[in-house]
Structure formats: C-alpha cells, structure tokens
C-alpha positions as CSV (number, residue, x, y, z in Angstrom):
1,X,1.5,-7.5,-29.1
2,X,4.3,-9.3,-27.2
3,X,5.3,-7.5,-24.2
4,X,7.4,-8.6,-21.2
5,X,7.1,-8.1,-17.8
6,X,10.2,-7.9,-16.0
7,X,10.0,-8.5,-12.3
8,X,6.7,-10.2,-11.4
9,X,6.3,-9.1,-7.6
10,X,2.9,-7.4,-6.9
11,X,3.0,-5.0,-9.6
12,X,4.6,-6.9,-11.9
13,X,2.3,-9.5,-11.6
14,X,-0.7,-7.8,-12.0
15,X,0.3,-5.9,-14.9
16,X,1.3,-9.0,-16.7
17,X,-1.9,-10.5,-16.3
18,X,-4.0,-8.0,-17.1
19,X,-2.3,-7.4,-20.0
20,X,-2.8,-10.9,-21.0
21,X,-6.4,-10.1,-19.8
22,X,-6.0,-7.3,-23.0
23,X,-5.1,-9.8,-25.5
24,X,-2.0,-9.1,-25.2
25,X,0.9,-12.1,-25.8
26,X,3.0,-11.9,-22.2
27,X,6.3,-13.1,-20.6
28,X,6.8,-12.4,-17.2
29,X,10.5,-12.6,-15.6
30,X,11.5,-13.0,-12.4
31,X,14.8,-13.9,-10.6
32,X,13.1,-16.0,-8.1
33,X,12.9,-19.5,-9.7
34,X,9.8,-20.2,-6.7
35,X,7.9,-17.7,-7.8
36,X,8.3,-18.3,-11.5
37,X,7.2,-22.4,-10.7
38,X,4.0,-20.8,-8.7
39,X,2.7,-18.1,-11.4
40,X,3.0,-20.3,-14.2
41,X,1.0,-22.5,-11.7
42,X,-1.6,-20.0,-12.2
43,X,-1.3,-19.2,-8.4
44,X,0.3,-15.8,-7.4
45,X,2.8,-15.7,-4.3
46,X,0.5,-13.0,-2.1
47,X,-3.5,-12.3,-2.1
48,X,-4.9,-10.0,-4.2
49,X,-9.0,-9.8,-4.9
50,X,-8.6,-11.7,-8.9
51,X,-6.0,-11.7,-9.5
52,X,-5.4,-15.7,-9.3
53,X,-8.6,-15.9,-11.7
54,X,-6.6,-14.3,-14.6
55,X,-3.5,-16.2,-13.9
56,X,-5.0,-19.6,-14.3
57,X,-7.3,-17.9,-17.2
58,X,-4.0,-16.8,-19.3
59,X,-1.8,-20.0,-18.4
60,X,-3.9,-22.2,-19.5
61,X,-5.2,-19.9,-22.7
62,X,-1.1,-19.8,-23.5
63,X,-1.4,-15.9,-23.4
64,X,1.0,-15.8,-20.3
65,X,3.9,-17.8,-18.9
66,X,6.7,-16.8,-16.7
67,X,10.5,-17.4,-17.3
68,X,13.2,-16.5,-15.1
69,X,15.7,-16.3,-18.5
70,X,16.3,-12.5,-19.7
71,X,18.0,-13.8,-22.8
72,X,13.8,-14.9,-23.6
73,X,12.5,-11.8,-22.7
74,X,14.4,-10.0,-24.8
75,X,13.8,-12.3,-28.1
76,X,10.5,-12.9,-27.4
77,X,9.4,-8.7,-26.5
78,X,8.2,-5.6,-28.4
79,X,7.6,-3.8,-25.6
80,X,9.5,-4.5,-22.0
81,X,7.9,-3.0,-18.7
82,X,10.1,-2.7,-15.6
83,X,8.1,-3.7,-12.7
84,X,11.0,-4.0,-10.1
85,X,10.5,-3.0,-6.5
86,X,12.2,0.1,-5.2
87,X,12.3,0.4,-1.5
88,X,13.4,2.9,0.9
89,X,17.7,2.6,0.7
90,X,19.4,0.7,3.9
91,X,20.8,4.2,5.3
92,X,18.4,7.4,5.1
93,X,15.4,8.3,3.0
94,X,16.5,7.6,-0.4
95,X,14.7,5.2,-2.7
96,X,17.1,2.3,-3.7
97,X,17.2,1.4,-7.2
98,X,19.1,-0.8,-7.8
99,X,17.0,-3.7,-8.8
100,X,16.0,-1.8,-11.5
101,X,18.9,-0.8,-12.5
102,X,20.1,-4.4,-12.5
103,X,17.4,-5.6,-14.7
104,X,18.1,-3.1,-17.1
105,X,21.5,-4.7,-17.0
106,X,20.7,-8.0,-17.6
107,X,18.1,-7.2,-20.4
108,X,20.2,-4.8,-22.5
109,X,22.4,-7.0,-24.1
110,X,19.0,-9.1,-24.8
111,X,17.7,-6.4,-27.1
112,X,18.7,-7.3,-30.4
113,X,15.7,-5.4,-32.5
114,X,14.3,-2.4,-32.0
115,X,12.7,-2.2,-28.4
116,X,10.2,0.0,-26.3
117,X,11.5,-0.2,-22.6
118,X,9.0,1.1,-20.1
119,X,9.4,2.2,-16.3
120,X,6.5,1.6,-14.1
121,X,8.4,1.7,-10.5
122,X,8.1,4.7,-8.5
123,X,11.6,6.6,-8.6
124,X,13.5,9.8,-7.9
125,X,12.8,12.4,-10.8
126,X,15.8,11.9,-12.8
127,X,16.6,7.8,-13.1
128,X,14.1,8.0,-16.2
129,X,16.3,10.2,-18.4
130,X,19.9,8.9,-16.9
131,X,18.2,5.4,-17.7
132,X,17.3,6.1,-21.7
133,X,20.9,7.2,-22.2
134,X,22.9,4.2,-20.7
135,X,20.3,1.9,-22.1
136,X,21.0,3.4,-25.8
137,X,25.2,2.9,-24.6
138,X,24.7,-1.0,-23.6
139,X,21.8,-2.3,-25.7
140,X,22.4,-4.4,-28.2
141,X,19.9,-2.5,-30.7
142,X,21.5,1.0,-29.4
143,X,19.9,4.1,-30.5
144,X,16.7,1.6,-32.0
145,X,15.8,0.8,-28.0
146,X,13.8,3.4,-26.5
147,X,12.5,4.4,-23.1
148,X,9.4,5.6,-21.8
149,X,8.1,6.0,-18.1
150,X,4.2,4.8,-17.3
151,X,3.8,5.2,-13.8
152,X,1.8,2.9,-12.2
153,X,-1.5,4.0,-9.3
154,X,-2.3,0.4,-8.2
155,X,-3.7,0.1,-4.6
156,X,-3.4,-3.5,-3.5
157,X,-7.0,-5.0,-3.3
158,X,-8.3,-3.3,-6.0
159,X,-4.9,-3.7,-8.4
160,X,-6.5,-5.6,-11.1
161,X,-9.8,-2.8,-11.8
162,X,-6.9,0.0,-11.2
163,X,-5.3,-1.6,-14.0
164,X,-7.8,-2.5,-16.5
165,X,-10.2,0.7,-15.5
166,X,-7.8,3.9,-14.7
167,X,-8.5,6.8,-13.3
168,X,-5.5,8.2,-16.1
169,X,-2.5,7.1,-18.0
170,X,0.4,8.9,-17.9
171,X,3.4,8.4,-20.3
172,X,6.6,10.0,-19.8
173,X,8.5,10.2,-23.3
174,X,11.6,11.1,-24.5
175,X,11.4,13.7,-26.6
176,X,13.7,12.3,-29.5
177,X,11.2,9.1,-30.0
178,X,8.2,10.4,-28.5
179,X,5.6,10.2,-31.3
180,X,7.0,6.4,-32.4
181,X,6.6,5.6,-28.7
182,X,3.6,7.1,-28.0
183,X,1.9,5.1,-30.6
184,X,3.9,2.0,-29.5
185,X,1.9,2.7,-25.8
186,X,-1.4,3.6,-27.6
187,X,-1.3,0.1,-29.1
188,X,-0.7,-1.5,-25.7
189,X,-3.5,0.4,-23.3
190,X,-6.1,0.3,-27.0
191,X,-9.0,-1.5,-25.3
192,X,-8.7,0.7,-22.0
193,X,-8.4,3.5,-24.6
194,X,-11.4,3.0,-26.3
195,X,-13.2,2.7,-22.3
196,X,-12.3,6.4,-22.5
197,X,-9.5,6.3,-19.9
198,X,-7.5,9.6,-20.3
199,X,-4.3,9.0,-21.9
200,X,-1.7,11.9,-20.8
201,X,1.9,12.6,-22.1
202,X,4.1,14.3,-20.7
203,X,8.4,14.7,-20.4
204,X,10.4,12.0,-18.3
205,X,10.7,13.8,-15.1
206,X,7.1,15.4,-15.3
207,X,6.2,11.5,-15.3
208,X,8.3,10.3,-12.6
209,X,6.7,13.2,-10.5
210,X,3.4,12.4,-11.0
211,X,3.3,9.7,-8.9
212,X,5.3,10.5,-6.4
213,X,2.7,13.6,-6.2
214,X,-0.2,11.4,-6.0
215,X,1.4,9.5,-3.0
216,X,2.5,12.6,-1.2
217,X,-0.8,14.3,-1.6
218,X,-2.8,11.2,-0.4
219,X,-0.6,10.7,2.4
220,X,-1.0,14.3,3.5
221,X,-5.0,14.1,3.1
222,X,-4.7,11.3,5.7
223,X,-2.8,12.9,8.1
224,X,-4.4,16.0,8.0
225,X,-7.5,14.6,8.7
226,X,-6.2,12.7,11.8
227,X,-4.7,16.1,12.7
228,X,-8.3,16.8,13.1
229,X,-8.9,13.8,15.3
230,X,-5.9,15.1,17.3
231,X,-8.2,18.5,17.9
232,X,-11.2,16.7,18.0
233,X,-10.1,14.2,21.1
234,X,-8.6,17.3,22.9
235,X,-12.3,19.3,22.1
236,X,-14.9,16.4,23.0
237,X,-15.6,16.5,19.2
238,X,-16.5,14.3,16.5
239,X,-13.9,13.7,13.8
240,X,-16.7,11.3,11.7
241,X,-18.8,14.4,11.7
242,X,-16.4,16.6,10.9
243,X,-15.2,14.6,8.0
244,X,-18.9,14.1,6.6
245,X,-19.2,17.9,6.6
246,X,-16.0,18.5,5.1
247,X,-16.8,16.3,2.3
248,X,-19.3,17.9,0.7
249,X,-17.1,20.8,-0.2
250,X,-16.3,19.8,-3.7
251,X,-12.4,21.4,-3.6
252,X,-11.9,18.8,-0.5
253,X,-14.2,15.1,-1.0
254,X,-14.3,12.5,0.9
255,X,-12.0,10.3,-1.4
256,X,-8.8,9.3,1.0
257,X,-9.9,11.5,3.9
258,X,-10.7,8.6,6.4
259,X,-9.8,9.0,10.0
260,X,-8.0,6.2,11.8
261,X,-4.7,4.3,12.5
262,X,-3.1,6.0,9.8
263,X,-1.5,4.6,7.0
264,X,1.3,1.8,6.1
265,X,1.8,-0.5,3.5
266,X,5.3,-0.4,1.1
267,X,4.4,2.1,-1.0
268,X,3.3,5.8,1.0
269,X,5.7,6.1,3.9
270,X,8.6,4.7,1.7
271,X,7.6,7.2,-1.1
272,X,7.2,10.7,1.1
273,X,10.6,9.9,2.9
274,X,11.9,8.8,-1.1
275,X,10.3,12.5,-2.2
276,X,12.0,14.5,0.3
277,X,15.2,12.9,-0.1
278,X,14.9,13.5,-4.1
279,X,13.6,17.4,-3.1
280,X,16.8,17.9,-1.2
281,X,18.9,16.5,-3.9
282,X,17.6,18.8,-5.9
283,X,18.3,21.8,-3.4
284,X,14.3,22.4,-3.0
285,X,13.9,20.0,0.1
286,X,12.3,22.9,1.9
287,X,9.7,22.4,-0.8
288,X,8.6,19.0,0.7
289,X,9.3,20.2,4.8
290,X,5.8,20.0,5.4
291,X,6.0,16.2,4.7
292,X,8.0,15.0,7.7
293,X,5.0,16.5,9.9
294,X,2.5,14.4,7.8
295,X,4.8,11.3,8.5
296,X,4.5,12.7,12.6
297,X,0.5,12.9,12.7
298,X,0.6,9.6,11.0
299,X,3.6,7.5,13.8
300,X,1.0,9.8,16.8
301,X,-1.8,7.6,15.7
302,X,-0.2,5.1,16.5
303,X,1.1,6.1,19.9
304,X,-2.5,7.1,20.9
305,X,-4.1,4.1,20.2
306,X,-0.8,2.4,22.6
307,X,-1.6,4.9,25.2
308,X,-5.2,4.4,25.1
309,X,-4.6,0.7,25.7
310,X,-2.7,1.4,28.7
311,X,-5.6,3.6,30.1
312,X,-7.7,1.0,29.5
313,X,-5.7,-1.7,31.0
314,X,-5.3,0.8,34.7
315,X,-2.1,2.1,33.5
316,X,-0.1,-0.7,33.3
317,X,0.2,-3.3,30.7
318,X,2.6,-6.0,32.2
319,X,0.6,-9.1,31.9
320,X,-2.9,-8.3,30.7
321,X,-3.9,-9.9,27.5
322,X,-4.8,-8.0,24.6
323,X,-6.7,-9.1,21.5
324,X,-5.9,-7.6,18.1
325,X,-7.8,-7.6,15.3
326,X,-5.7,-6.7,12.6
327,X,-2.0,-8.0,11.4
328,X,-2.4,-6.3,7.2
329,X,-2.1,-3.0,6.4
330,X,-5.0,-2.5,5.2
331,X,-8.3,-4.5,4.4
332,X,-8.3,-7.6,1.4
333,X,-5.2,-8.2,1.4
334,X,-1.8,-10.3,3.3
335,X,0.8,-7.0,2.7
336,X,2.1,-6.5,6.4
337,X,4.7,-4.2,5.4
338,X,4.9,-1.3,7.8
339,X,1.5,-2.3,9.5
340,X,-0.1,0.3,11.8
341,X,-1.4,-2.4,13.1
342,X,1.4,-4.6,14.3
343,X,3.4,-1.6,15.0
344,X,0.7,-1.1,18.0
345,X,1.0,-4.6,18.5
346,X,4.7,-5.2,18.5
347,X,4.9,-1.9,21.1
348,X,2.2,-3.4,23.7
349,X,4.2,-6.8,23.6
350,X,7.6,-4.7,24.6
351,X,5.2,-3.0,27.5
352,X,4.9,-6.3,28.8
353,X,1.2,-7.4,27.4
354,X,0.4,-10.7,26.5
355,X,-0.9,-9.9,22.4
356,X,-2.7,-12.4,20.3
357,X,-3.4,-11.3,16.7
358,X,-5.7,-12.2,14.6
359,X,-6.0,-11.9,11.0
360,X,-8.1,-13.2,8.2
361,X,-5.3,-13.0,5.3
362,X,-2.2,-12.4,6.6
363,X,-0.9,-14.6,9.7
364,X,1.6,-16.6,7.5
365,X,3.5,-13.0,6.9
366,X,2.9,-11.6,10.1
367,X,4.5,-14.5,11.9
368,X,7.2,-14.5,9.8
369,X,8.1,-10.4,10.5
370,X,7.1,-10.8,14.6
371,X,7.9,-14.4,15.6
372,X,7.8,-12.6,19.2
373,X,3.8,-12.2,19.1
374,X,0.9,-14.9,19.8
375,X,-1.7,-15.7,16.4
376,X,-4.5,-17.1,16.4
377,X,-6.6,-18.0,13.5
378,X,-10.2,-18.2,15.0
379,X,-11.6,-14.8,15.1
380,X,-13.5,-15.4,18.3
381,X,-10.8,-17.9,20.1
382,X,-8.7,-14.6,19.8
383,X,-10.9,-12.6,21.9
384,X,-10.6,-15.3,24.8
385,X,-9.8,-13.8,28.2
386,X,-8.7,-10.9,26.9
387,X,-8.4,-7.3,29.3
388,X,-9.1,-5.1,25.8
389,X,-9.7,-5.4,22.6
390,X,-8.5,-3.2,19.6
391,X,-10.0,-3.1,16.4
392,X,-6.7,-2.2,14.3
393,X,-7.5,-3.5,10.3
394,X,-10.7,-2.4,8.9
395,X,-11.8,-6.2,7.5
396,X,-15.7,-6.6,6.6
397,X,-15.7,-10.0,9.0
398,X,-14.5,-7.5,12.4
399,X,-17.7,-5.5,10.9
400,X,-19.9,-8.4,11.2
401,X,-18.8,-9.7,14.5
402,X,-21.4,-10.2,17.0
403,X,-20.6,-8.3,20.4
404,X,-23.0,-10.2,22.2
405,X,-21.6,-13.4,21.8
406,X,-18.0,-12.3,22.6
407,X,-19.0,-11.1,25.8
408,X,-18.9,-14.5,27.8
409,X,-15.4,-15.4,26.4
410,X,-13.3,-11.8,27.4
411,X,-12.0,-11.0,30.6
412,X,-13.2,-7.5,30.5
413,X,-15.5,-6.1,27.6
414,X,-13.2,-3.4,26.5
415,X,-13.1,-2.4,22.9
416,X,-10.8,0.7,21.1
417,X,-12.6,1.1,17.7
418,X,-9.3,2.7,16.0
419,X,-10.7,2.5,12.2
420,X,-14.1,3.5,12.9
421,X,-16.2,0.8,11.4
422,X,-17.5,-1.2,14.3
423,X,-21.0,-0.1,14.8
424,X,-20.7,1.8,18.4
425,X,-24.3,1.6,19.8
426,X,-24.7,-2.1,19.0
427,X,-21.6,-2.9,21.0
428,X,-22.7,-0.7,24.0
429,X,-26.0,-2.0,23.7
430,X,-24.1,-5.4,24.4
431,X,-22.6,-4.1,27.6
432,X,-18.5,-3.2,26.3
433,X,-17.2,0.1,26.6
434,X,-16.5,1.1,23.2
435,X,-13.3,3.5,22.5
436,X,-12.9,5.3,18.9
437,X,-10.2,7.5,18.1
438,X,-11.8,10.7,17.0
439,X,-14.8,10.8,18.8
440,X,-15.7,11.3,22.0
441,X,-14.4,9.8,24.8
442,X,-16.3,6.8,26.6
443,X,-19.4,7.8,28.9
444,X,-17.5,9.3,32.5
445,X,-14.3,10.1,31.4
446,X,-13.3,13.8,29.0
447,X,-9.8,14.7,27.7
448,X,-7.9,17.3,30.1
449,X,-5.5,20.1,29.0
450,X,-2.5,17.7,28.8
451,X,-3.8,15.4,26.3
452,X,-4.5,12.6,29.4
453,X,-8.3,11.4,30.5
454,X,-9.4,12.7,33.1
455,X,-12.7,11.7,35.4
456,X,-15.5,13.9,34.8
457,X,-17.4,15.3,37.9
C-alpha cells in the first residue's frame, strides 16, 4: 500500500520505517528541511536500538523517502498517519495540539481521492471525533476522507519490536465508515496480523482513552511502588524484596513495578498532567485526583536521592564534587526530556556542588538543556576526585564498571545506587559505602522518626 507518515519525529519515524519494514510503499513528511536531508540519509536525528538499520535498508530499497511537501503526501497516499508531537500546553496541564491540528491543515486540501487519515498522537478524548468532522468540511475529497485513531504504545529503545511485534492494536473508528476503514487498517498491520497480534476496535473516544489509560496506570505502578520504598526506608526494609514477593501474585507482576528514581521521559508525566486536565474538562477530574499524588511520590524520589547527597557530603554541598552517572531518561537511548536524572543533577549544581555528568548516549542533548553543568565523556575520568557518586540512569556499561579500579581516582568512595542495578556486595567488598534507595541504610547509620539518618548506638 502507499501510506504517508506525516511528522517524522520519534514516532513518526519509526512508524514509517517499519512500515516500509512491512512492505509497505512510504513517504514520510516533516516540516524540518534538516531532518528531512538526514532520514533520507538513512540516518535518524536521535538514537534508537535499529532503527538506523531499516532507514538505510528502505532508502536505498526505494520503499521509503522523506519529503517535506504536503501537496506529495497527499497525491502519493492511501492511507495518511499523524505522527505529530503533542506536548504539555505553555500554561497548565493541557495537552497542546496544535501541531496536529496544523498538519491536518496543510494536508486537507491535498486529499483529492478518497483517503484514510489516522491519529497515532496521544490526545484529550474528544480531538478524534471534532477532527473527522472538520476534516470532511476542508478536504478536498470531503465526505470520501475518513478518520480513524490507532494509538501508538512505543517505549523508546525498544520502539521498532513495539511496532512490528505488539502487545495489541487498537483502532478507533467512526462509526459511519467503520467496516470500509477497518479493512483499510487490516490491510496495513496484515503481516503483524497474521503474527497473531490482537487487533481491537473500538469508538473514537474509547481509542483515545486507551492510551492515555495505559500511561496513567503505568505511571501509578511506578509510583506506588516507590511509595513502598518511601515505607521501606522509614522501616529498615527491603523494597527489592518486597517487590520480588509482590510479583508473584499474578493480579500485580513485576512488569513496570521497578523501584528507583522514578520516571521521566516526554511521554508519562506530560500524559497524567494531559489526563487530568481532559478529566476536569469533562467535569470528572475527581476521577483522576489520585494522579497528582502519583506525580508527588514520583518529584520525592528525586528529592531523596538530593537529600541523601547532602548527608553524604556532611550536610553541605558548596564545593564538593559529585559524579553522575546518568544524563537520559532512561537506559538505550539520548531522550533527556524531563530526566530524573538531571533534575537531581541540575538541583546539586544550584546547592553549590561542583557536577560532572556522564553519559553514554546523550551528552550532545544534555549540554544543550543544562549548559550550566560539567560533561565528561570518559566514564571513569568522570569519577575523578569526586566526594560521591550517584548512580542515576540504569545503563548496562555503569553495571559493568569495576569498583575496584575506581577507587584510586575518587576523593571519597561514596556511592548512592538510586536504580538498583549496581551489584552492592561487589562494591563494598571494594571498600565504598554503597547507598540504595529502598533498602536499607548503609552499615552504622538507621532512618529516625523524621525521615533524617540518624547514628545507631
């Protein structure tokens, strides 16, 4: 088939070259000239595990090109996806749509035969259905273009086998053209299909709440569990432990329940602040109340691991050097976008410490969103002289660091474990104190009444 891609940021993207990957004929569109030059390159403008394989794969193959010209897309396509960011809106919590709104804009008057427009972005239950009507009004095909809504459940660094292997699809249809566009989508997803994916239909606004469901309920796993640490640091408990046991429970798993930092990234905190704006719209925003104290847990995290730095450094911060390793959201990829990470970071640097970052992936970004901190791009040069250390991203190459060696180089061998993965007895066994958020506190000290470590007699 010939579908378009319209707006080829991360998801956009990735959908267009897996679809390619499908054998599927693809144009991709993009307002940014750059990063139309760079895809058709065969070189995406962030890292994500593959996905520059398939772009050079389908470039070359003449399966996929990019185009920043709407009047192509809309000549060339049978079916157009909307890929278009929608971020949290300059003033409040509401999501901002109007990139997509504006592509839909631009493309309408483009659609000269009969069309199949589909929605991928994550939006406020109700844009789908006000959408299919204005695009009938301004299309050029009018009551011949349709639209559906597929939402999309990538997770950067694993986008690609989210897309070609899915959990589910969902499709959102209008109940006017819904068995003409449900075969029109059938078509599209037929070798992911015939995988046995589950293929799910549903109305427009059952569709647009599916995901924002997804997110919420994710997000809330997270923080709950990190509730628990919150008990467990206050009780001389294991969180890790706790977690293990909860697992096995078959109404809870272990999938997303992880205790840590918390989460970040652009998708979960702008989509729960995005879902209780759309609840209140709606007049049911005491539905969702529960919500802001997931987002709480999740900015405490944060604040502990700060506070835990400045027991660590004697109670005052002014001047000691701290090593982070950690600038990405989360592990495999360069997305710094409301890092838990350099949050902590960017707070000990206003405390006065003297923060060098390191990161495998994402330097380039992180410098360019705190020009205030120091990077370094040698893991262990990063650890030189330093008071503490703080274990902030979860990356495989922090897991296979070697304590031992990294002892001559620090100042004092301090380490706060706050994702959990450092391997605690090797690191003791090599003479640091090891922190971890969750467990226990380090040998000679316990967790008083007030939250604050206290020496134990």
């Amino acid at each position: 088939m010939r579908l378009t891609v319209i707006g080829c940021g991360h998801l956009g993207a990735t959908h267009a070259a897996c679809m390619a990957e499908l054998g599927h004929d693809v144009l991709g569109v993009d307002t940014d000239p750059e990063r139309v030059h760079l895809l058709n390159r065969g070189k995406a403008p962030f890292f994500e595990a593959e996905l520059d394989e398939l772009l050079v794969r389908h470039t070359c193959s003449g399966k996929l090109r990019f185009t920043t010209s709407y009047a192509q897309a809309g000549s060339f396509g049978e079916v157009h996806f909307l890929t278009l960011g929608t971020p949290r809106a300059d003033r409040g919590n509401a999501t901002d749509v109007s990139h997509l709104l504006s592509a839909v804009r631009q493309l309408s008057p483009h659609l000269r035969q009969p069309s199949l427009v589909v929605g991928r972005s994550t939006v406020p239950v109700g844009t789908a259905a006000r959408m299919a009507g204005y695009l009938k009004r301004i299309s050029s095909a009018g009551p011949e273009t349709h639209l559906a809504w597929n939402p999309e459940f990538l997770r950067e660094s694993t986008a690609i086998h989210d897309t070609l292997y899915p959990d589910r699809i969902v499709v959102g249809l209008d109940s006017e053209d819904a068995a003409v566009d449900e075969a029109m989508l059938r078509q599209v997803y037929r070798p992911i299909l015939r995988k046995g994916a589950p293929f799910l239909t549903t109305d427009l606004a059952t569709s647009e709440l599916v995901k924002c469901a997804a997110n919420a309920f994710l997000a809330t796993k997270i923080s709950f569990i990190n509730a628990m640490a919150e008990l467990c640091e206050a009780a001389n408990a294991d969180v890790y432990q706790l977690t293990e046991a909860l697992a096995h429970d078959e109404r809870i798993g272990a999938g997303g329940m992880w205790p840590g930092l918390g989460f970040g990234g652009g998708c979960l905190p702008k989509d729960i602040h995005g879902f209780m704006a759309a609840a209140a719209s709606l007049g049911t925003g005491q539905s969702l109340a529960f919500l802001r104290e997931v987002d709480a847990v999740n900015t405490r995290r944060r604040s502990r691991v700060v506070w835990l730095a400045r027991q660590r450094c004697g109670g005052n911060l002014d001047g000691k050097r701290i090593a982070i390793w950690g600038a990405a959201f989360k592990p495999m990829t360069d997305d710094v976008r409301d890092s838990p990470a350099l949050a902590v970071a960017h707070s000990l640097f206003r405390k006065g410490a003297r923060v060098v970052v390191h990161d495998p992936m994402a330097l380039d970004k992180a410098r360019k969103s705190h020009p205030h901190l120091t990077f370094c791009e040698d893991l262990t040069e990063s650890t030189v002289e330093a008071d503490l250390l703080l274990h902030l991203t979860d990356w495989p190459q922090y897991r296979r660091a070697a304590p031992e060696q990294l002892m001559p180089r620090v100042a004092r061998p301090y380490v706060i474990d706050a994702r959990g993965a450092l391997d605690a007895g090797r690191w003791r066994r090599a003479g640091w104190t090891y922190d971890c958020l969750g467990r226990p506190p380090f040998p000679g000290q316990a967790v008083g009444p007030d939250g604050h470590l206290t020496r134990n007699r």
